[in-house]
C-alpha positions as a printed NumPy array, in Angstrom:
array([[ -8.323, -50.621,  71.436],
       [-11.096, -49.267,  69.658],
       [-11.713, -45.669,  69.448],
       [-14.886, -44.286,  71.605],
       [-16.508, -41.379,  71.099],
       [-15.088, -38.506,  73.798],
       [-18.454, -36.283,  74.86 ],
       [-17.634, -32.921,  76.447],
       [-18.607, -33.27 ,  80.282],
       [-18.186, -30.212,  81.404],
       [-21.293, -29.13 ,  79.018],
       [-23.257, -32.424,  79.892],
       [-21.939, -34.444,  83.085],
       [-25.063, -36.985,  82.648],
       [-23.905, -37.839,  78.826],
       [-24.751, -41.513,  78.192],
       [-21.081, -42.016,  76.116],
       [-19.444, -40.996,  79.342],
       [-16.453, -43.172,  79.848],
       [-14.078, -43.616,  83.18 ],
       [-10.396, -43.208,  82.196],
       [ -9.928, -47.19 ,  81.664],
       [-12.62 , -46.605,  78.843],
       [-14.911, -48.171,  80.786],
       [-18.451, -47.304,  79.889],
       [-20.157, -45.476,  83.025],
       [-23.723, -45.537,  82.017],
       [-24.139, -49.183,  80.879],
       [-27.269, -49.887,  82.187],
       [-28.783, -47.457,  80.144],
       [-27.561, -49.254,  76.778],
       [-28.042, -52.645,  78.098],
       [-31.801, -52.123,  79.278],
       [-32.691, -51.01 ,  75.49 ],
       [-33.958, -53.187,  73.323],
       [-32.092, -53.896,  69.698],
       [-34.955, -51.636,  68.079],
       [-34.843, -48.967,  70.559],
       [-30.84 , -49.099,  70.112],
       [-30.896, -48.847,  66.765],
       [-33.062, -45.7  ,  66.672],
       [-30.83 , -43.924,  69.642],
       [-27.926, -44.043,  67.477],
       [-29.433, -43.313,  63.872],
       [-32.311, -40.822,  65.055],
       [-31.364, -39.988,  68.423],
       [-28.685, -39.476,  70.483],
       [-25.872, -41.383,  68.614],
       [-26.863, -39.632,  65.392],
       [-24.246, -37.228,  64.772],
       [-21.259, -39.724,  65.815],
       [-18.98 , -41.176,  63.224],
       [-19.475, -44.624,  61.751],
       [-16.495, -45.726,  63.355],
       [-17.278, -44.26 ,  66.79 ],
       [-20.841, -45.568,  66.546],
       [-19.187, -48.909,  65.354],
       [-16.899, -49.067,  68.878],
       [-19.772, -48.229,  71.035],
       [-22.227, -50.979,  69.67 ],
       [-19.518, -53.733,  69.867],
       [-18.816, -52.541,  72.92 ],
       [-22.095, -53.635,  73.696],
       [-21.594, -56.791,  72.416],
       [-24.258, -55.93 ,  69.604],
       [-22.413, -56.162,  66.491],
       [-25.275, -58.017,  64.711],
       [-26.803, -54.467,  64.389],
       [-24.253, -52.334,  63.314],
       [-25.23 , -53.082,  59.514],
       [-28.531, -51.485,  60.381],
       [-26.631, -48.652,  62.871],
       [-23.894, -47.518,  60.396],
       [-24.759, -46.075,  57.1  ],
       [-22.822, -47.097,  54.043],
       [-20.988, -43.862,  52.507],
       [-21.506, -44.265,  48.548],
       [-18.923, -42.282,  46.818],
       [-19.735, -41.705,  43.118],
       [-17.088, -42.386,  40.827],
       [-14.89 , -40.125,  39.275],
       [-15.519, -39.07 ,  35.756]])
């Protein structure tokens, strides 16, 4: 099972990650009513920003969106060593 991104509820109860305990997203709607451009600026200037490729990965397949994750989740370039 993929790993989702755990938001701290007891600072934010309305988080949009929120998850029940079968991983279960609560707040679909509110990912499903977005369109693919909307999406993809929630989780590279928004919201998702600061989340991990790989969490940001989970959530959009989740979503059953993974034709956007290429434009979601930045490539790390690591220069070479010298």
């Amino acid at each position: 099972m993929a790993k989702f991104y755990e938001p701290d509820l007891g600072a934010n109860t309305d988080d949009p990650f929120a998850r029940d305990e079968n991983g279960k997203l609560i707040r679909r709607p509110y990912w499903l009513d977005m369109s693919d451009r909307t999406l993809i600026m929630a989780m590279t200037q928004g919201i998702g920003e600061n989340l991990s490729n790989d969490h940001k990965r989970a959530h959009i397949a989740d979503l059953k969106r993974d034709h956007l994750i290429d434009q979601i989740c930045t490539q790390e370039i690591i220069p070479p060593d010298r």
